[in-house]
C-alpha positions in Angstrom: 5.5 2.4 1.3 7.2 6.3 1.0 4.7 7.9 1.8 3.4 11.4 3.6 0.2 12.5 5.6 -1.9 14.8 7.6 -5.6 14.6 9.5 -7.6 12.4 6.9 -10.3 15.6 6.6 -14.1 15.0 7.4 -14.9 16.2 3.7 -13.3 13.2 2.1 -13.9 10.9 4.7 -17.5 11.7 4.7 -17.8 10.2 1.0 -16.5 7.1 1.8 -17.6 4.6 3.6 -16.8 0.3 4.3 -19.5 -1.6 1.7 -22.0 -4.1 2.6 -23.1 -4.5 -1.1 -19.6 -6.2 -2.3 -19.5 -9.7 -3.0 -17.5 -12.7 -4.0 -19.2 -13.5 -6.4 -20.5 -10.5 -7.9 -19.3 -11.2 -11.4 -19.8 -15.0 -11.7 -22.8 -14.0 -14.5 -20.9 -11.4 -16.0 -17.6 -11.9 -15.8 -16.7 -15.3 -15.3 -13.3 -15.4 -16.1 -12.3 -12.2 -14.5 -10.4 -13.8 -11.9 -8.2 -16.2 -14.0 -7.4 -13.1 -16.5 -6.2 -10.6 -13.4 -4.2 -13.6 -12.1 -2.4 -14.6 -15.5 -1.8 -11.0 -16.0 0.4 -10.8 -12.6 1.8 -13.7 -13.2 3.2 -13.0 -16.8 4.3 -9.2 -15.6 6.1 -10.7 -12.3 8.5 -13.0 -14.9 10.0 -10.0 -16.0 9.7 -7.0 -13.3 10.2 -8.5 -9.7 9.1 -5.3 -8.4 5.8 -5.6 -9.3 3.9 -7.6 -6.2 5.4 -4.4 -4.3 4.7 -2.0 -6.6 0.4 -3.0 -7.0 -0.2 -4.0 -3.5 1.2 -0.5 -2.5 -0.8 1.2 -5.5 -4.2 0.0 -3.8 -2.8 1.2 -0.4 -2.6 4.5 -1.6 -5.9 4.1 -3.4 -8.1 2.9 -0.6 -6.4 5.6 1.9 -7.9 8.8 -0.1 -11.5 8.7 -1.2 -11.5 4.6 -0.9 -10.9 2.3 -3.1 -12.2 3.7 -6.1 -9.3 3.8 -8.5 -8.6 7.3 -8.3 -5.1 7.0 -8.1 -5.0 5.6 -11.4 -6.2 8.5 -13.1 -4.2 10.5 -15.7 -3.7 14.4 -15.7 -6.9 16.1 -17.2 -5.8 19.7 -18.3 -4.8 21.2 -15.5 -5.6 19.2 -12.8 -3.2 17.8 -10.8 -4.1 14.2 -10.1 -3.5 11.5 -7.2 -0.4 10.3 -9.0 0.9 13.7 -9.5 1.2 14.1 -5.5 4.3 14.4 -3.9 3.9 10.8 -2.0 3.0 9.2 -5.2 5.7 10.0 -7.4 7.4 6.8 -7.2 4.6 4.8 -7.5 4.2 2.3 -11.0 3.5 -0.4 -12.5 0.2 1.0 -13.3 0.8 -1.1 -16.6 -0.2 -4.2 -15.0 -3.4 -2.7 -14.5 -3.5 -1.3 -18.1 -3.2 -5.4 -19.3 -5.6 -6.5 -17.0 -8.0 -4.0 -17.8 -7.7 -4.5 -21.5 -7.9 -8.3 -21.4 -11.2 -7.8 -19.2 -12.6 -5.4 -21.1 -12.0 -8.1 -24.4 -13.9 -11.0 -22.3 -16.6 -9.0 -20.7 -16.8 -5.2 -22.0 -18.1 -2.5 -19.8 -19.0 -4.4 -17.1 -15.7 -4.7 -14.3 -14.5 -1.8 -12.6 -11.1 -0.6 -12.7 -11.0 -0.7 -8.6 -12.2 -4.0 -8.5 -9.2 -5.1 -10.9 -6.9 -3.1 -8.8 -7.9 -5.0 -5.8 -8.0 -8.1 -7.0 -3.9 -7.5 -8.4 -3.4 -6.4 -5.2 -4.5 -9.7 -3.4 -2.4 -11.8 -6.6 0.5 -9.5 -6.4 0.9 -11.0 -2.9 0.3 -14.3 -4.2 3.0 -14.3 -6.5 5.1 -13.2 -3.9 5.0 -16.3 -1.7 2.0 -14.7 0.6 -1.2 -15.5 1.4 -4.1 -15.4 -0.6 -7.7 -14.4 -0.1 -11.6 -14.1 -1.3 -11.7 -10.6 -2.8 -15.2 -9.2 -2.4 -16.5 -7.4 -5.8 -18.8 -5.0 -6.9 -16.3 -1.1 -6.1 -17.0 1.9 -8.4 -14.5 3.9 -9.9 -14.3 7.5 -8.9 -14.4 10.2 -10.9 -12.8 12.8 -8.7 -8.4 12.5 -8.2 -6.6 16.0 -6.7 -2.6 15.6 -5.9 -3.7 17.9 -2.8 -5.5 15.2 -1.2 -2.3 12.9 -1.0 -1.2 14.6 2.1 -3.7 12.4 3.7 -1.7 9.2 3.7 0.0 8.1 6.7 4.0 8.8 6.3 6.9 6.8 7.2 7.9 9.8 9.8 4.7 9.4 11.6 5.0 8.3 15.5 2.2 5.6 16.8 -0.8 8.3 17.7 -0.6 9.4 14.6 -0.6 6.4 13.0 -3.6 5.2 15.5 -5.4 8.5 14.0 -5.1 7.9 10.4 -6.1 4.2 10.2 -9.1 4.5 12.8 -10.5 7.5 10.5 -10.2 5.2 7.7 -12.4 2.5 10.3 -9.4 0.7 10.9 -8.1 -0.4 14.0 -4.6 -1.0 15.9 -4.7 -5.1 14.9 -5.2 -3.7 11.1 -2.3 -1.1 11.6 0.3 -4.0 12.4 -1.1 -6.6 10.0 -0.9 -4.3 7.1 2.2 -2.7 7.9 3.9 -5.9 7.3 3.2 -4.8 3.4 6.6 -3.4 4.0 7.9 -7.0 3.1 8.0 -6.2 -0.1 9.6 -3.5 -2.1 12.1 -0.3 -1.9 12.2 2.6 0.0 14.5 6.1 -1.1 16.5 8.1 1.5 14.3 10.7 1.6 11.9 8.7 3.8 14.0 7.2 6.6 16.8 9.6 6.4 15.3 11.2 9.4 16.4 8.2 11.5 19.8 9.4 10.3 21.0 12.8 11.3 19.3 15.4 13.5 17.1 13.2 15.3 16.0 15.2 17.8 17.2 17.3 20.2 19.6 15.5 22.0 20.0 12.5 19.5 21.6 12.7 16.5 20.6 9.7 15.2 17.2 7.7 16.6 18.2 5.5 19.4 16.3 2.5 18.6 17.8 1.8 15.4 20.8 -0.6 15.5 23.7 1.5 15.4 25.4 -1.2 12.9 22.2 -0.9 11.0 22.3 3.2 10.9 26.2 3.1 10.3 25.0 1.0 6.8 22.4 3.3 5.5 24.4 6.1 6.2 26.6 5.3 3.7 23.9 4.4 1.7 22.2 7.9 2.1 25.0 10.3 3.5 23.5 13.7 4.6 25.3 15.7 2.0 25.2 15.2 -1.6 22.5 11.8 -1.5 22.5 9.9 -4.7 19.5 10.3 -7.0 17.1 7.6 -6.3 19.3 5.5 -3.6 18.0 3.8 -0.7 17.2 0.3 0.7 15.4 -2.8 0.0 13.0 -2.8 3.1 14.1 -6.4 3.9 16.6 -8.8 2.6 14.5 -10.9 0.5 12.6 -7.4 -1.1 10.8 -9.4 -3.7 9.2 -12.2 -1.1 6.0 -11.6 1.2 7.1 -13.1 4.3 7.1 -12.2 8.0 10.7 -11.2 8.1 9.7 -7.2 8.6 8.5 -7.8 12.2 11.5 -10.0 13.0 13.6 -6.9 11.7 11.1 -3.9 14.1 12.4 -6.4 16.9 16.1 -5.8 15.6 16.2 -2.6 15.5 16.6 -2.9 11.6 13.4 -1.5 10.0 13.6 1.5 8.0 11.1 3.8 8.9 10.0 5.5 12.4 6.7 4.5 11.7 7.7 0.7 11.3 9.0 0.5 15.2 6.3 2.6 16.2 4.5 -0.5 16.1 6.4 -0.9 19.8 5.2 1.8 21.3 2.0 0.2 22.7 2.0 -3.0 24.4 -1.3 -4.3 22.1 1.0 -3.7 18.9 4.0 -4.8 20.1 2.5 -7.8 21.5 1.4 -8.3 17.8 4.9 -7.6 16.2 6.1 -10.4 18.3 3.2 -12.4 17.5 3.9 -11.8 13.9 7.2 -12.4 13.6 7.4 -16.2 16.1 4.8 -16.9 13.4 4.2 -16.5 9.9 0.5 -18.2 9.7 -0.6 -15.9 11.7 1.1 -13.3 10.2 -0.7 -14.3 6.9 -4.1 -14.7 8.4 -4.4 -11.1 9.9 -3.1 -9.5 6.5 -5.7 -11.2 4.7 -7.9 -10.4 7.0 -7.1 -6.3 7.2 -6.8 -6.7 3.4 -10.1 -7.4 2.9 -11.1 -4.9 5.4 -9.4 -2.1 4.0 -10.0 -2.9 0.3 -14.3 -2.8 1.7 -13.6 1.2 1.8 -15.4 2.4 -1.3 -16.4 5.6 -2.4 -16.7 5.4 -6.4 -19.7 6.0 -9.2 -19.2 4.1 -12.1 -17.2 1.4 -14.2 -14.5 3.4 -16.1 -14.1 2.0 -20.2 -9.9 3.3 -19.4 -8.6 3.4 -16.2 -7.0 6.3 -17.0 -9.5 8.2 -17.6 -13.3 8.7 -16.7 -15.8 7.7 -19.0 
Protein backbone atom coordinates (compact mmCIF):
# COMPACT_ATOMS: atom_id res chain seq x y z
CA UNK A 1 0.00 0.00 0.00
CA UNK A 2 1.83 3.61 -1.17
CA UNK A 3 0.95 5.38 1.11
CA UNK A 4 1.88 8.61 3.47
CA UNK A 5 1.10 9.75 7.22
CA UNK A 6 1.41 11.91 10.23
CA UNK A 7 -0.11 11.87 14.05
CA UNK A 8 -3.77 10.43 13.39
CA UNK A 9 -5.22 13.91 15.19
CA UNK A 10 -7.52 13.69 18.28
CA UNK A 11 -10.34 15.57 16.21
CA UNK A 12 -10.87 12.83 13.77
CA UNK A 13 -10.02 10.08 15.98
CA UNK A 14 -12.55 11.42 18.45
CA UNK A 15 -15.49 10.58 15.82
CA UNK A 16 -14.68 7.33 15.41
CA UNK A 17 -14.88 4.72 17.36
CA UNK A 18 -14.71 0.26 17.13
CA UNK A 19 -18.76 -0.76 17.01
CA UNK A 20 -20.57 -3.05 19.19
CA UNK A 21 -23.86 -2.67 17.17
CA UNK A 22 -22.42 -4.56 13.82
CA UNK A 23 -23.62 -7.88 13.11
CA UNK A 24 -23.43 -10.86 10.92
CA UNK A 25 -26.37 -11.02 10.23
CA UNK A 26 -27.68 -7.60 10.15
CA UNK A 27 -29.22 -7.82 6.72
CA UNK A 28 -30.62 -11.46 6.66
CA UNK A 29 -34.44 -9.54 6.67
CA UNK A 30 -33.39 -7.02 4.41
CA UNK A 31 -31.04 -7.96 2.27
CA UNK A 32 -30.77 -11.43 1.93
CA UNK A 33 -28.84 -11.91 -0.95
CA UNK A 34 -26.42 -9.16 -0.31
CA UNK A 35 -23.61 -11.42 0.23
CA UNK A 36 -23.92 -13.71 -2.95
CA UNK A 37 -24.33 -10.30 -5.18
CA UNK A 38 -20.88 -8.60 -3.62
CA UNK A 39 -19.23 -11.98 -4.16
CA UNK A 40 -20.35 -12.55 -7.90
CA UNK A 41 -19.51 -9.02 -8.48
CA UNK A 42 -15.65 -9.74 -7.46
CA UNK A 43 -15.65 -12.66 -8.97
CA UNK A 44 -16.75 -11.47 -12.55
CA UNK A 45 -14.33 -8.13 -12.21
CA UNK A 46 -11.24 -10.48 -11.05
CA UNK A 47 -11.70 -12.54 -14.75
CA UNK A 48 -10.73 -9.59 -16.37
CA UNK A 49 -8.45 -7.11 -14.05
CA UNK A 50 -6.11 -9.28 -11.78
CA UNK A 51 -5.38 -6.21 -9.92
CA UNK A 52 -8.41 -6.00 -8.41
CA UNK A 53 -8.20 -8.22 -4.94
CA UNK A 54 -5.19 -5.66 -4.38
CA UNK A 55 -6.72 -2.78 -5.52
CA UNK A 56 -10.31 -3.19 -2.92
CA UNK A 57 -8.64 -4.70 -0.05
CA UNK A 58 -6.28 -1.55 -0.06
CA UNK A 59 -9.27 0.87 -0.77
CA UNK A 60 -10.92 -0.23 2.72
CA UNK A 61 -7.37 0.15 4.27
CA UNK A 62 -7.34 3.57 3.34
CA UNK A 63 -10.99 3.93 4.33
CA UNK A 64 -11.03 2.60 7.74
CA UNK A 65 -7.54 4.47 8.61
CA UNK A 66 -9.26 8.18 8.31
CA UNK A 67 -12.69 8.80 9.90
CA UNK A 68 -13.30 4.66 9.90
CA UNK A 69 -14.81 2.75 7.82
CA UNK A 70 -17.46 4.89 6.52
CA UNK A 71 -16.84 4.99 2.81
CA UNK A 72 -15.44 8.28 2.63
CA UNK A 73 -12.81 7.54 0.41
CA UNK A 74 -15.21 6.70 -2.17
CA UNK A 75 -16.57 10.01 -2.46
CA UNK A 76 -16.41 12.21 -5.65
CA UNK A 77 -15.16 15.92 -5.75
CA UNK A 78 -18.13 18.20 -4.62
CA UNK A 79 -17.31 21.82 -5.97
CA UNK A 80 -14.41 22.64 -4.62
CA UNK A 81 -13.63 20.33 -2.09
CA UNK A 82 -10.89 18.24 -2.37
CA UNK A 83 -11.87 14.77 -1.36
CA UNK A 84 -10.13 11.49 0.22
CA UNK A 85 -9.29 10.25 -3.25
CA UNK A 86 -8.01 13.49 -4.36
CA UNK A 87 -5.04 13.13 -1.54
CA UNK A 88 -1.68 12.82 -2.51
CA UNK A 89 -1.51 8.94 -0.96
CA UNK A 90 -4.58 8.10 -2.81
CA UNK A 91 -3.91 8.96 -6.15
CA UNK A 92 -3.20 5.59 -7.32
CA UNK A 93 -5.88 4.03 -5.82
CA UNK A 94 -9.00 2.22 -8.20
CA UNK A 95 -11.08 -0.04 -8.93
CA UNK A 96 -13.66 1.95 -7.22
CA UNK A 97 -15.82 0.35 -10.17
CA UNK A 98 -16.16 -2.82 -8.51
CA UNK A 99 -17.87 -1.07 -5.91
CA UNK A 100 -20.03 0.99 -8.40
CA UNK A 101 -21.46 -2.80 -9.73
CA UNK A 102 -21.93 -3.98 -6.37
CA UNK A 103 -23.64 -1.16 -5.28
CA UNK A 104 -25.98 -0.93 -8.22
CA UNK A 105 -26.88 -4.64 -8.23
CA UNK A 106 -27.72 -4.15 -4.34
CA UNK A 107 -29.47 -1.35 -4.71
CA UNK A 108 -31.79 -3.46 -7.62
CA UNK A 109 -32.34 -6.34 -4.98
CA UNK A 110 -32.87 -4.41 -1.91
CA UNK A 111 -33.09 -0.39 -2.52
CA UNK A 112 -32.03 1.96 0.14
CA UNK A 113 -31.27 -0.24 2.59
CA UNK A 114 -27.11 -1.43 2.39
CA UNK A 115 -24.49 0.97 3.08
CA UNK A 116 -21.80 1.70 0.74
CA UNK A 117 -19.14 0.84 3.64
CA UNK A 118 -20.62 -2.23 4.45
CA UNK A 119 -20.25 -3.25 0.50
CA UNK A 120 -16.76 -1.95 0.61
CA UNK A 121 -15.95 -4.29 3.42
CA UNK A 122 -17.51 -7.07 2.48
CA UNK A 123 -15.34 -6.77 -1.30
CA UNK A 124 -12.60 -6.25 0.73
CA UNK A 125 -12.99 -9.66 2.69
CA UNK A 126 -13.96 -11.41 -1.17
CA UNK A 127 -11.22 -9.64 -2.87
CA UNK A 128 -8.95 -11.71 -0.60
CA UNK A 129 -10.91 -14.66 -1.36
CA UNK A 130 -10.50 -14.63 -4.80
CA UNK A 131 -7.04 -14.23 -4.36
CA UNK A 132 -6.33 -17.67 -2.81
CA UNK A 133 -6.69 -16.13 1.05
CA UNK A 134 -8.70 -16.63 3.72
CA UNK A 135 -12.05 -15.77 4.17
CA UNK A 136 -14.17 -14.50 7.09
CA UNK A 137 -17.68 -13.43 8.82
CA UNK A 138 -18.02 -9.76 7.96
CA UNK A 139 -19.96 -8.03 10.69
CA UNK A 140 -22.71 -5.53 9.16
CA UNK A 141 -24.61 -2.65 10.01
CA UNK A 142 -21.45 0.72 9.07
CA UNK A 143 -22.83 4.11 7.97
CA UNK A 144 -21.52 6.03 5.34
CA UNK A 145 -19.97 9.35 6.03
CA UNK A 146 -20.72 12.36 4.82
CA UNK A 147 -17.57 14.29 5.45
CA UNK A 148 -14.16 13.33 2.81
CA UNK A 149 -11.06 16.18 2.89
CA UNK A 150 -7.77 15.16 0.78
CA UNK A 151 -5.97 17.03 3.91
CA UNK A 152 -6.87 14.36 6.22
CA UNK A 153 -4.92 11.68 4.03
CA UNK A 154 -1.78 12.62 5.67
CA UNK A 155 -3.03 10.48 8.43
CA UNK A 156 -2.21 7.11 6.88
CA UNK A 157 0.76 5.29 7.98
CA UNK A 158 3.53 5.52 4.99
CA UNK A 159 5.86 3.06 3.61
CA UNK A 160 8.89 5.33 4.94
CA UNK A 161 7.67 5.09 8.46
CA UNK A 162 10.16 3.21 11.07
CA UNK A 163 8.42 0.77 13.77
CA UNK A 164 7.37 3.56 16.54
CA UNK A 165 5.74 5.17 14.24
CA UNK A 166 4.05 2.57 12.91
CA UNK A 167 3.27 1.37 16.71
CA UNK A 168 1.70 5.06 17.02
CA UNK A 169 -0.56 5.09 14.06
CA UNK A 170 -2.28 1.61 14.41
CA UNK A 171 -2.70 1.81 18.40
CA UNK A 172 -4.52 5.30 17.79
CA UNK A 173 -6.64 3.53 15.45
CA UNK A 174 -7.09 0.74 18.71
CA UNK A 175 -4.91 -1.47 17.06
CA UNK A 176 -2.21 -3.24 18.34
CA UNK A 177 1.42 -4.69 17.41
CA UNK A 178 -0.19 -8.45 16.53
CA UNK A 179 -2.67 -6.39 14.14
CA UNK A 180 0.29 -4.33 12.67
CA UNK A 181 2.04 -7.61 11.34
CA UNK A 182 -1.06 -9.53 10.47
CA UNK A 183 -2.27 -6.75 8.24
CA UNK A 184 0.76 -5.75 6.81
CA UNK A 185 0.98 -9.00 5.05
CA UNK A 186 -1.80 -7.13 2.76
CA UNK A 187 1.36 -6.27 0.96
CA UNK A 188 0.91 -9.80 -0.76
CA UNK A 189 -0.96 -8.43 -3.13
CA UNK A 190 -0.52 -5.72 -5.59
CA UNK A 191 2.17 -2.88 -6.94
CA UNK A 192 4.05 -0.40 -5.45
CA UNK A 193 5.73 2.84 -7.70
CA UNK A 194 9.38 4.06 -7.04
CA UNK A 195 8.34 6.87 -5.29
CA UNK A 196 7.57 4.87 -2.20
CA UNK A 197 10.66 2.68 -1.62
CA UNK A 198 13.11 4.65 -3.51
CA UNK A 199 14.32 5.91 -0.20
CA UNK A 200 15.80 2.48 0.42
CA UNK A 201 17.80 3.35 -2.68
CA UNK A 202 20.02 6.41 -2.63
CA UNK A 203 20.79 8.67 0.29
CA UNK A 204 19.84 6.58 2.99
CA UNK A 205 21.11 8.19 5.69
CA UNK A 206 24.04 9.68 6.73
CA UNK A 207 26.52 7.24 6.31
CA UNK A 208 24.56 4.69 4.04
CA UNK A 209 23.82 5.28 0.82
CA UNK A 210 21.60 2.69 0.37
CA UNK A 211 19.67 0.92 3.62
CA UNK A 212 21.69 -1.85 4.97
CA UNK A 213 19.11 -4.33 5.44
CA UNK A 214 17.99 -4.73 2.04
CA UNK A 215 19.76 -7.45 -0.05
CA UNK A 216 22.28 -5.76 -1.94
CA UNK A 217 21.26 -8.14 -5.13
CA UNK A 218 17.75 -7.12 -4.30
CA UNK A 219 18.70 -3.14 -4.23
CA UNK A 220 21.08 -3.59 -7.36
CA UNK A 221 17.49 -4.84 -9.14
CA UNK A 222 15.16 -2.03 -8.29
CA UNK A 223 17.69 0.35 -9.00
CA UNK A 224 17.57 -0.36 -12.35
CA UNK A 225 14.06 -0.49 -12.09
CA UNK A 226 13.88 3.06 -10.44
CA UNK A 227 17.29 4.77 -11.17
CA UNK A 228 17.64 8.12 -9.19
CA UNK A 229 17.74 10.26 -12.23
CA UNK A 230 15.23 10.44 -14.84
CA UNK A 231 12.53 7.46 -13.15
CA UNK A 232 10.10 6.23 -15.56
CA UNK A 233 6.48 7.36 -15.24
CA UNK A 234 4.64 4.97 -13.22
CA UNK A 235 7.52 2.09 -12.77
CA UNK A 236 8.07 0.09 -9.82
CA UNK A 237 7.72 -3.45 -8.45
CA UNK A 238 5.19 -6.07 -7.88
CA UNK A 239 5.46 -6.32 -3.97
CA UNK A 240 6.04 -10.19 -4.30
CA UNK A 241 6.47 -12.58 -7.05
CA UNK A 242 3.18 -13.96 -7.28
CA UNK A 243 1.42 -10.08 -7.04
CA UNK A 244 -1.98 -11.34 -7.85
CA UNK A 245 -1.96 -14.34 -4.96
CA UNK A 246 -2.72 -13.72 -1.11
CA UNK A 247 -0.24 -15.83 0.40
CA UNK A 248 2.40 -15.67 3.11
CA UNK A 249 5.27 -15.20 0.79
CA UNK A 250 5.77 -11.20 2.04
CA UNK A 251 7.04 -12.34 5.48
CA UNK A 252 9.27 -14.96 3.97
CA UNK A 253 10.64 -11.93 1.76
CA UNK A 254 11.11 -9.14 5.33
CA UNK A 255 13.31 -12.30 6.42
CA UNK A 256 15.29 -11.91 3.01
CA UNK A 257 15.97 -8.81 2.94
CA UNK A 258 13.61 -8.39 -0.14
CA UNK A 259 10.63 -6.37 0.88
CA UNK A 260 10.01 -3.15 -0.60
CA UNK A 261 9.33 -0.71 1.94
CA UNK A 262 11.15 0.49 5.24
CA UNK A 263 8.10 0.02 6.98
CA UNK A 264 7.77 -3.76 5.80
CA UNK A 265 11.16 -4.78 7.75
CA UNK A 266 10.36 -2.59 10.40
CA UNK A 267 8.31 -5.41 11.42
CA UNK A 268 12.04 -6.63 12.89
CA UNK A 269 12.70 -4.15 14.84
CA UNK A 270 10.90 -5.59 18.00
CA UNK A 271 11.35 -8.99 19.17
CA UNK A 272 7.14 -9.38 19.56
CA UNK A 273 6.89 -8.50 15.71
CA UNK A 274 9.65 -10.19 14.50
CA UNK A 275 8.80 -13.18 16.41
CA UNK A 276 5.42 -12.92 14.41
CA UNK A 277 7.11 -12.38 10.91
CA UNK A 278 8.76 -15.67 11.52
CA UNK A 279 5.66 -17.09 12.76
CA UNK A 280 4.01 -15.88 9.66
CA UNK A 281 6.09 -16.89 7.16
CA UNK A 282 7.05 -21.03 8.69
CA UNK A 283 3.21 -20.95 8.51
CA UNK A 284 0.64 -19.83 6.28
CA UNK A 285 -2.60 -20.98 8.55
CA UNK A 286 -1.54 -18.99 10.91
CA UNK A 287 -0.79 -16.34 8.77
CA UNK A 288 -4.42 -16.48 7.51
CA UNK A 289 -6.05 -16.79 10.92
CA UNK A 290 -4.56 -13.49 12.37
CA UNK A 291 -5.42 -11.43 8.99
CA UNK A 292 -8.86 -12.48 9.39
CA UNK A 293 -8.75 -11.82 12.65
CA UNK A 294 -7.23 -7.95 12.41
CA UNK A 295 -9.58 -7.65 9.40
CA UNK A 296 -12.36 -7.85 11.21
CA UNK A 297 -10.95 -5.73 13.86
CA UNK A 298 -10.01 -3.01 11.81
CA UNK A 299 -13.07 -2.99 9.41
CA UNK A 300 -15.23 -2.66 13.40
CA UNK A 301 -13.82 1.12 13.20
CA UNK A 302 -16.90 3.15 12.21
CA UNK A 303 -17.64 6.59 12.15
CA UNK A 304 -20.56 7.09 9.43
CA UNK A 305 -24.35 8.60 9.44
CA UNK A 306 -26.34 7.21 6.91
CA UNK A 307 -26.87 4.66 3.87
CA UNK A 308 -25.66 6.59 0.72
CA UNK A 309 -28.41 5.92 -2.67
CA UNK A 310 -24.55 6.51 -4.84
CA UNK A 311 -21.46 5.91 -3.32
CA UNK A 312 -20.19 8.69 -4.87
CA UNK A 313 -21.98 10.95 -3.53
CA UNK A 314 -24.09 11.72 -0.32
CA UNK A 315 -27.59 11.51 -0.35
Amino acid sequence: MEIIAAIFSLLIFSAICHSDALSSNYYDKTCPSLESIVSSTVKEAFKTDKTVPAAVLRLHFHDCFIRGCDASVLLDKDGNNKVEKSGPPNLSLHAFFVIDAAKKAVEEACPGVVSCADILALAARDAVGVAGGPTWNVPKGRKDGRTSLASETIQLPAPTFNFSQLQQSFAQRGLNLGDLVALSGGHSLGFSHCSSFKNRLNNFDATHNIDPSINPSFAASLKRVCPAHNQVKNAGSNMDPSPSMFDNTYYKLILQGKSLFSSDQALLAAPSTKKLVYQFASSKQAFYEAFAKSMIKMSSITGGQEVRKNCRRVN
